[in-house]
N, C-alpha and C positions, 0 to 999 in steps of 0.2 A: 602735502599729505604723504604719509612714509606707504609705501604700496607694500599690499597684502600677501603674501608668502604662501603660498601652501605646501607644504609639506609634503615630500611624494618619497614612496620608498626606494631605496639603493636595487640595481638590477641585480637582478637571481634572487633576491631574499623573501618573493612573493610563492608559497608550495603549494601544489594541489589541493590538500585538504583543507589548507583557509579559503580557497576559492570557494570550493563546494559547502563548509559551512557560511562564509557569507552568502552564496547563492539561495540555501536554507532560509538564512535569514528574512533575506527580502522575499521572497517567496510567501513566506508567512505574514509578513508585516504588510505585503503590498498585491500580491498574486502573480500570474503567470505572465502576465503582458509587461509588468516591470522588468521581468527578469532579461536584461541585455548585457551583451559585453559593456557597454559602457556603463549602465550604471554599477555593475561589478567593480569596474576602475574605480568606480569614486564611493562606492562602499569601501573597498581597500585600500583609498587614499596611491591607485597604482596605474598606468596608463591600459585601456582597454588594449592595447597591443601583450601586456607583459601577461594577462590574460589568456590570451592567443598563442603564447608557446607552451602552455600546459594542455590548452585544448583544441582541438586545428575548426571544432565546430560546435554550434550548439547542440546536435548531438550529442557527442563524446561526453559535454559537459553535463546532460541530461541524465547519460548513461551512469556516470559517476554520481552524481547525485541519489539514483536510483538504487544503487551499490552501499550508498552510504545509507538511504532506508533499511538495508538489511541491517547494516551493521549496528545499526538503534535499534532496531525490532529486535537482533539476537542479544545485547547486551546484559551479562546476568544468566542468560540462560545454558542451563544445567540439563543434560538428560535423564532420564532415569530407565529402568523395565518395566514403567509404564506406556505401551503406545500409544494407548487411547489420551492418557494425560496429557503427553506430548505431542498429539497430532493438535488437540485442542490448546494445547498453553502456544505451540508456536501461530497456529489461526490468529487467536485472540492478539498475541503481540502485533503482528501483521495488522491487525483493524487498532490497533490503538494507535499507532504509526501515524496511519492515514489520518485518523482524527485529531492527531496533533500537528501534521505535519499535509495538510488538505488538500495544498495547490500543489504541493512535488508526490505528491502518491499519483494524485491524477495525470500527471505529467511521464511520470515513469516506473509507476509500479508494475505494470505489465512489461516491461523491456527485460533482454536477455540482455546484462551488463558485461559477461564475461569477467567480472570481479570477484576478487577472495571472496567478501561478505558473503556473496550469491551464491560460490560453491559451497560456503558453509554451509549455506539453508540447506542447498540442494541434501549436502549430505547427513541435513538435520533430520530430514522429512524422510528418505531413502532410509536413514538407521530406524527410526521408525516402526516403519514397515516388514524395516529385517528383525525387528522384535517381536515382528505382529506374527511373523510368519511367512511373510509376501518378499518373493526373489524375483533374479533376473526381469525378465520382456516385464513379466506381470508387474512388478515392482515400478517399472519404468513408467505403465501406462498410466496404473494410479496416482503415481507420483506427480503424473502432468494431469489429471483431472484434479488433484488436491490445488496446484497449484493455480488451476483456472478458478475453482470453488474460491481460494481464500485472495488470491490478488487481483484476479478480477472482481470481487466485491470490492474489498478494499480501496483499488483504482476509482471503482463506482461510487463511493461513500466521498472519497478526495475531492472527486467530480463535483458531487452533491455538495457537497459543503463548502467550496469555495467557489459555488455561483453567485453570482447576486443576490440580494433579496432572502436569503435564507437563513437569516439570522435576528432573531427581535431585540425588541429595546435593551432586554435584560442580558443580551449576549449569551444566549443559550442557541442553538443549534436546531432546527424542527424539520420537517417534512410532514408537508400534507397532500393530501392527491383529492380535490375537491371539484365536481360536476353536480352541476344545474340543468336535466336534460328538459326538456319541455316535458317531455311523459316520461315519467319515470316509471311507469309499468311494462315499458320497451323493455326495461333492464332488470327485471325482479330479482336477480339475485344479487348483483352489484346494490340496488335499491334496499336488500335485507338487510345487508349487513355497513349501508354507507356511513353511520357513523364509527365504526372501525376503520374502514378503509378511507377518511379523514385525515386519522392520525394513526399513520404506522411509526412501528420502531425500528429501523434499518439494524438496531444493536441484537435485537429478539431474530429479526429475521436470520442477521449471520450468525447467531448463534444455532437455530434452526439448521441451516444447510449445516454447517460440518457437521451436525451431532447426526448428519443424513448418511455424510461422507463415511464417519467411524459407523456408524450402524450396518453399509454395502459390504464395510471392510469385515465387518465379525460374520455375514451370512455368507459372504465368501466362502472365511473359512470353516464355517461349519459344514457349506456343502460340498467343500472338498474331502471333512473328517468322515460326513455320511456316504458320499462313494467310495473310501478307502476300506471301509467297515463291511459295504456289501459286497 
């Protein structure tokens, strides 16, 4: 019997960015606990070592991954002198991400990557704000409450959606928060409203927070206009 060959690719010809999209890949297709150097090799048909001289750890690996979420989230995106458009269109990109992309949002949407992508954000959010009005420290601070607001959800949505169990027959997506207390008179206002609190919509809610986030941002500056005034 003539023995089975496999194919493995020529050294140096394996680059960073096919890791990390394969890594995407399997991610998607299998979740967080598949993602290893070795089955990396044998997604890329390449030795988990040739792996290892692009990333010294699964770290680094994460990290770039997490870098490459920006770079899908920014894709397409245009600014305008609208800020408020743009605090919300880049939000929104950011929670589409996760939802497409569930087990790698959860894994490194909250990491400081130190990559181009990230500085873009950074400087997408930061221009933003310079349109809103909002500079220096101040600029800085909101900038990192924006960013806890939108990738921390986001991170949390990743979470959520690529746990177990969270997914029905029809392959739609759900969240329910369901208690049976003995006495549900304990709880009257959780008890008033429990068939809402059944079925939330993680999509209503984050849209909820930022429209909070751009809301702080205009009382801001209005009560900055009204002590300049008196």
């Amino acid at each position: 019997m003539a023995k089975e060959h496999r194919s493995r690719r020529s050294r140096g010809s394996l680059s960073q960015a096919e890791i990390v999209a394969a890594a995407i890949r399997i991610l998607d297709a299998e979740g967080s606990e598949a993602l290893t150097f070795a089955r990396l090799g044998a997604e890329l048909q390449a030795s988990p070592t040739a792996v290892y001289r692009h990333f010294a750890s699964r770290h680094d690996m994460i990290c770039a991954i997490s870098d490459e979420l920006d770079a899908i989230s920014l894709a397409g995106y245009e600014p305008t002198d609208d800020w408020r458009a743009d605090l919300r269109e880049l939000a929104h990109r950011a929670w589409q991400t996760a939802n497409t992309h569930p087990a790698a949002a959860a894994m490194g949407m909250n990491l400081l990557t130190g990559g181009m992508s990230e500085l873009r954000a950074v400087d997408c959010v930061l221009r933003a704000l310079h349109v809103a009005g909002v500079h220096g420290r101040e600029a800085v601070v909101q900038y990192q409450v924006y960013v806890n607001i939108v990738l921390g959800s986001s991170a949390a949505q990743g979470a959520l959606l690529s746990s177990p169990g969270l997914v029905n027959p029809q392959g739609v997506w759900f969240r329910t928060q369901v208690y049976a207390p003995v006495d549900p008179a304990q709880y009257p206002y959780a008890d008033a409203v429990m068939s809402d609190l059944r079925q939330i919509d993680p999509s209503e809610v984050f849209s909820r927070t930022v429209e909070m986030f751009v809301t702080s941002i205009e009382r801001m500056l209005e009560g900055r206009e009204l002590s300049q005034s008196a």
